[in-house]
C-alpha positions as a Markdown table, in Angstrom:
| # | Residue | x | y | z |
|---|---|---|---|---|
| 1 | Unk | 162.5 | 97.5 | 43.1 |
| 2 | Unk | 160.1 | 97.8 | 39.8 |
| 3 | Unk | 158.1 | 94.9 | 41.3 |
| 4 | Unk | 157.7 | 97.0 | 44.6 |
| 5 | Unk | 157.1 | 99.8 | 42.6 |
| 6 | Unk | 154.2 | 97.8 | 40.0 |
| 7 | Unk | 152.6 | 97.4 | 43.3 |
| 8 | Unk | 152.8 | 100.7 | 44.9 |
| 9 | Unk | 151.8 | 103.0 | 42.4 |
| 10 | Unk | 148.3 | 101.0 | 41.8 |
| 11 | Unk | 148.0 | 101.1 | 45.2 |
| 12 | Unk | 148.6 | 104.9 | 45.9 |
| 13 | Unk | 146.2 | 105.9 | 42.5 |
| 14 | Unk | 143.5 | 103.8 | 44.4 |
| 15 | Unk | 143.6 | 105.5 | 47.5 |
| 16 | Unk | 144.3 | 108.6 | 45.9 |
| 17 | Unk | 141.1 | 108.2 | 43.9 |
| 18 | Unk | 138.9 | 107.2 | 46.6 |
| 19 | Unk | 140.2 | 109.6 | 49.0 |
| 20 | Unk | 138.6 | 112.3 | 46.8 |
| 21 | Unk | 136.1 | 110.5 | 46.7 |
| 22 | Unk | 135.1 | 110.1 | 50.1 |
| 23 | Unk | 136.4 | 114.5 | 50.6 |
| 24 | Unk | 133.9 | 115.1 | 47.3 |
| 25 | Unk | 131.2 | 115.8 | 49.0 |
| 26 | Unk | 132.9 | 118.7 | 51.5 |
| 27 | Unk | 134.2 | 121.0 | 48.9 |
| 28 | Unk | 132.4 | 124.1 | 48.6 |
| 29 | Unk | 134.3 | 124.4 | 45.6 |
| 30 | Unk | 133.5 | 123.6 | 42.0 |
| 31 | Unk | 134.5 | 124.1 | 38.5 |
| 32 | Unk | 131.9 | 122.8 | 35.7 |
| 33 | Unk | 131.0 | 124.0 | 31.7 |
| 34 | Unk | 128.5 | 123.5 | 29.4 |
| 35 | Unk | 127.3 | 123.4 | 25.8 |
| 36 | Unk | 124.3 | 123.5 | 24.0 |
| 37 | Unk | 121.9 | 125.2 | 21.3 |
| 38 | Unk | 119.5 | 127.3 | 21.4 |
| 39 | Unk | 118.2 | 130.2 | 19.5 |
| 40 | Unk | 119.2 | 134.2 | 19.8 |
| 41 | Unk | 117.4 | 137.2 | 18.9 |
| 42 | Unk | 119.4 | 140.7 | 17.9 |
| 43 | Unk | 117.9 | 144.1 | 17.3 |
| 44 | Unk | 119.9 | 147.0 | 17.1 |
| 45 | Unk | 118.5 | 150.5 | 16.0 |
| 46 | Unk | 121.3 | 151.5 | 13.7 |
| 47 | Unk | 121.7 | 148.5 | 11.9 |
| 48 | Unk | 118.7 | 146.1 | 12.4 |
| 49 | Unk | 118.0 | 142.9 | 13.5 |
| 50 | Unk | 118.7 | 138.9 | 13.3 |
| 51 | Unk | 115.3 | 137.6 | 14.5 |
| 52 | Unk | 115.3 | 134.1 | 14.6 |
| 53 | Unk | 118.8 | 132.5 | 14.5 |
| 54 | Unk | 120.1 | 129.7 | 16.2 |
| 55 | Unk | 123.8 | 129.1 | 17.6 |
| 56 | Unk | 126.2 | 126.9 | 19.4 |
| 57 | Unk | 126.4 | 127.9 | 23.1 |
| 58 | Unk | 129.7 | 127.3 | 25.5 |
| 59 | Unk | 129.9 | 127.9 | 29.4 |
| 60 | Unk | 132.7 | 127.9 | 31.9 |
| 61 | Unk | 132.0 | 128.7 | 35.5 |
| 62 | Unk | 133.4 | 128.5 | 38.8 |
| 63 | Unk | 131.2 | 127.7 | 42.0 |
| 64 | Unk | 131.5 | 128.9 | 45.5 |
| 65 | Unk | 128.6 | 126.9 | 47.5 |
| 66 | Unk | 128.4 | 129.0 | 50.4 |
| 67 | Unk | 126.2 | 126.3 | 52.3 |
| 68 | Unk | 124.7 | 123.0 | 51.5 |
| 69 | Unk | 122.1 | 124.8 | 49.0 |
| 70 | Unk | 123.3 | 128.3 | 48.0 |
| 71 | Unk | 126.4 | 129.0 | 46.2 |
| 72 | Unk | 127.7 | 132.5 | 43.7 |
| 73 | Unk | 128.8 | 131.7 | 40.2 |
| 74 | Unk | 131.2 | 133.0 | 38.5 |
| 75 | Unk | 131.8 | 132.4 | 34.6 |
| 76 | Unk | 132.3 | 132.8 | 31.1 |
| 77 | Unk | 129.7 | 132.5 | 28.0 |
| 78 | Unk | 130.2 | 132.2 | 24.1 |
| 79 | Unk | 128.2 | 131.2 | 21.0 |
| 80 | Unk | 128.1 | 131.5 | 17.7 |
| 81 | Unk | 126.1 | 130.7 | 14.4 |
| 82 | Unk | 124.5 | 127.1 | 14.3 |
| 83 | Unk | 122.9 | 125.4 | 11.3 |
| 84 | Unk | 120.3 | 127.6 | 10.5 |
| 85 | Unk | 122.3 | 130.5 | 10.7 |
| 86 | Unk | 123.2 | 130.5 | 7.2 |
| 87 | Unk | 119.5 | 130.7 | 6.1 |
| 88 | Unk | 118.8 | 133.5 | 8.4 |
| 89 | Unk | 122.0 | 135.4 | 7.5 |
| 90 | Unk | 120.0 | 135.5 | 3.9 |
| 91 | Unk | 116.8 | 137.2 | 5.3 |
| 92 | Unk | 118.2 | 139.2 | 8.0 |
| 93 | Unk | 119.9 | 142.4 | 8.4 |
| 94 | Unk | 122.6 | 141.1 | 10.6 |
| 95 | Unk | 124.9 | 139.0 | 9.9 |
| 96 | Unk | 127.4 | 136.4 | 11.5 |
| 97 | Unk | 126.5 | 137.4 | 15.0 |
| 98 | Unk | 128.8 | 135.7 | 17.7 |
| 99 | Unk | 129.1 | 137.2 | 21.2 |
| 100 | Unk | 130.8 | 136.2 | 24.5 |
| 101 | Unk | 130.7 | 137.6 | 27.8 |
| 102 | Unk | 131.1 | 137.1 | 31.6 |
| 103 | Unk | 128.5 | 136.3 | 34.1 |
| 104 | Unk | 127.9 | 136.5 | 37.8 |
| 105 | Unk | 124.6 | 134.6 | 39.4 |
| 106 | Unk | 123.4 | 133.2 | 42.7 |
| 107 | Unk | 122.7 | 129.5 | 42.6 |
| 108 | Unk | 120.3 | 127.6 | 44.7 |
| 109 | Unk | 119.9 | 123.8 | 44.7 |
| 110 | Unk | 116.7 | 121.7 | 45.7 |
| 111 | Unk | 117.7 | 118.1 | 47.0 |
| 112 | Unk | 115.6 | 115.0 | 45.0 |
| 113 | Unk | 117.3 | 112.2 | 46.8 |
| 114 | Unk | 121.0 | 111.7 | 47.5 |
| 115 | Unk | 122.2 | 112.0 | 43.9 |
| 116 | Unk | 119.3 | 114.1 | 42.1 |
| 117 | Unk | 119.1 | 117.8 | 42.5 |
| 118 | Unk | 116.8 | 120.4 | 40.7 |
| 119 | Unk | 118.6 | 123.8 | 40.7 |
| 120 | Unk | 118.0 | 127.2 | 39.7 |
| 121 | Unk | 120.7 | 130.3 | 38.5 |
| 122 | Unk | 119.9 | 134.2 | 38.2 |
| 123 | Unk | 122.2 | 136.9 | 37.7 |
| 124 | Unk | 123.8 | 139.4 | 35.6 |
| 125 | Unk | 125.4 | 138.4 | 32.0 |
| 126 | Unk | 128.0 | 141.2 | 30.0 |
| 127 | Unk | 128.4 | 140.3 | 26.4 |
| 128 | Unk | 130.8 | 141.6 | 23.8 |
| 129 | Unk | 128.2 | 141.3 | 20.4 |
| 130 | Unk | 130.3 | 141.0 | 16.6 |
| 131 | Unk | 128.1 | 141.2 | 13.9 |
| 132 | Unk | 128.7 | 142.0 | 10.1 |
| 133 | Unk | 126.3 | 144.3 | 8.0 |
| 134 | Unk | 126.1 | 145.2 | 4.8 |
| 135 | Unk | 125.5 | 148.6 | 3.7 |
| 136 | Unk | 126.0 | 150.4 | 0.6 |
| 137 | Unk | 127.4 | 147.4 | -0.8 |
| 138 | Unk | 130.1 | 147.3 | 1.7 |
| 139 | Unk | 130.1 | 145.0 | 4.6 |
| 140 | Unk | 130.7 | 146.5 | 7.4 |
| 141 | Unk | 132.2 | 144.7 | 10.7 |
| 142 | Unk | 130.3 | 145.9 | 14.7 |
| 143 | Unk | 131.4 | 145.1 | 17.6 |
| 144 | Unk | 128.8 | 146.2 | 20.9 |
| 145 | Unk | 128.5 | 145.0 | 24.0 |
| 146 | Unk | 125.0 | 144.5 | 26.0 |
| 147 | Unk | 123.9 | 143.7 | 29.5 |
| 148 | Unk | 120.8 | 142.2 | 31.4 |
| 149 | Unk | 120.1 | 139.1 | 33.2 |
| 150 | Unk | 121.1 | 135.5 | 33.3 |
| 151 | Unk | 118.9 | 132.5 | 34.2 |
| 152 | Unk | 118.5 | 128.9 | 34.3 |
| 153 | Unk | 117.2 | 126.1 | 35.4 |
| 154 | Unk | 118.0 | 122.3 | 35.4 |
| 155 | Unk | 118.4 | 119.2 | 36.7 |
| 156 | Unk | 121.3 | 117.4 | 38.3 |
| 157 | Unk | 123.0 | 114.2 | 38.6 |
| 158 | Unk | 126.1 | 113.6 | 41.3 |
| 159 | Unk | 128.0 | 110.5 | 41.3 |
| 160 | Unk | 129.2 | 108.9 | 44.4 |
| 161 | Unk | 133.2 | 110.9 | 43.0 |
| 162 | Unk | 131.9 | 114.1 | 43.3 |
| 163 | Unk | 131.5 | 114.4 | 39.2 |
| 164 | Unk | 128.1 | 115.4 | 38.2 |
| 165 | Unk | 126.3 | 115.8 | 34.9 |
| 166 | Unk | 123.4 | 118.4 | 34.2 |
| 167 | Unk | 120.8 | 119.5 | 31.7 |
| 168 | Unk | 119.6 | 123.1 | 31.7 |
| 169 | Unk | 117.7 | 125.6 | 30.1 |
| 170 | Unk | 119.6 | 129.2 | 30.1 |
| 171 | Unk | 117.3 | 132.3 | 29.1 |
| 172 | Unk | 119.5 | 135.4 | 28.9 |
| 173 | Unk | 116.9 | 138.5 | 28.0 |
| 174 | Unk | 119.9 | 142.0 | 27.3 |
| 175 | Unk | 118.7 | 145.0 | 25.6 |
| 176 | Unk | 119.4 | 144.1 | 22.1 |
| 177 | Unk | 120.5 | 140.6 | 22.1 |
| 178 | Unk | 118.1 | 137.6 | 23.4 |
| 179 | Unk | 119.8 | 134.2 | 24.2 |
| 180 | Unk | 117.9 | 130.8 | 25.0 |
| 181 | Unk | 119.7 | 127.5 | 25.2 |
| 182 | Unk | 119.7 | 124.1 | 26.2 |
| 183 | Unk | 122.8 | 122.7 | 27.6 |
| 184 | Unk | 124.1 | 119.6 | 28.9 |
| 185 | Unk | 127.3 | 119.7 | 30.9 |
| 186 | Unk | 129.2 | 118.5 | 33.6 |
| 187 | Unk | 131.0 | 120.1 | 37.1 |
| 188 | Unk | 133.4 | 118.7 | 39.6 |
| 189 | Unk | 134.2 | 119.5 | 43.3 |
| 190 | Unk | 137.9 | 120.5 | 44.0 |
């Protein structure tokens, strides 16, 4: 019995594994993140701005390929003070900016061979913008929220599973808060 079952269950991951493998390329669905760095830019007429900071980028999405080139994304952003941050939190009005939002953008691929893909994103981002400030030797704690558009482009890499890996530049211009970042990240068909 364990002997038959030693064998079996190798046996079963295996074609389990390339089963997907083999249905990867079908799915018209696909979950993926990212994360990178880049640099923001903040101005608010009330309490000033943050005009060259950098932060820590995340992003969650879901993918609906509607055919073999065009898909709609669906997702989640978030980022935070990097390295330099500190310094500019010295010169700057603002401090301690963080934000995180949701995102909705069309996505269009151009083939480069069988597992190389350059591909482009544009869309709509809604952020959620926390700040501190100090005023009258208080500090005082903001929360906004801004708007505008989403975009990216990058380059992809698809393994013969369906996984795939990605680098990308994102540049998200909203009213008050400016957002570009380079990512690297991954995405998987389901």
């Amino acid at each position: 019995m364990i002997k038959s079952l030693s064998i079996s269950l190798p046996l079963l991951a295996s074609f389990l594994t390339f089963s997907q493998a083999a249905n990867a390329g079908d799915s018209s669905h696909y979950i993926g993140g990212t994360l990178g760095y880049g640099f923001h830019e903040f101005e608010t007429e009330k309490y000033g701005q943050a005009s060259f900071s950098d932060s820590v980028t995340f992003d969650l999405y879901y993918r609906h390929m509607v055919n073999d080139n065009f898909g709609i994304e669906v997702g989640g952003m978030s980022g935070s003070g990097g390295a330099f941050s500190i310094l500019s939190d010295i010169w700057n009005d603002v401090k301690g900016l963080s934000y995180r939002g949701l995102r909705t953008t069309a996505y269009a691929r151009l083939p480069l061979g069988i597992s190389n893909s350059l591909y482009a994103k544009a869309g709509t981002a809604y952020q959620w913008v926390d700040y501190n400030v100090r005023q009258d030797k208080e500090t005082v704690s903001v929360s906004e929220t801004d708007n505008g558009f989403y975009g990216a482009i990058g380059w992809e890499f698809r393994f013969r599973n369906g996984l795939a890996l990605n680098a990308e530049y994102q540049h998200v211009p909203m009213s008050n808060l400016t957002l570009r970042s380079y990512n690297f990240g991954i995405n998987y068909p389901f």
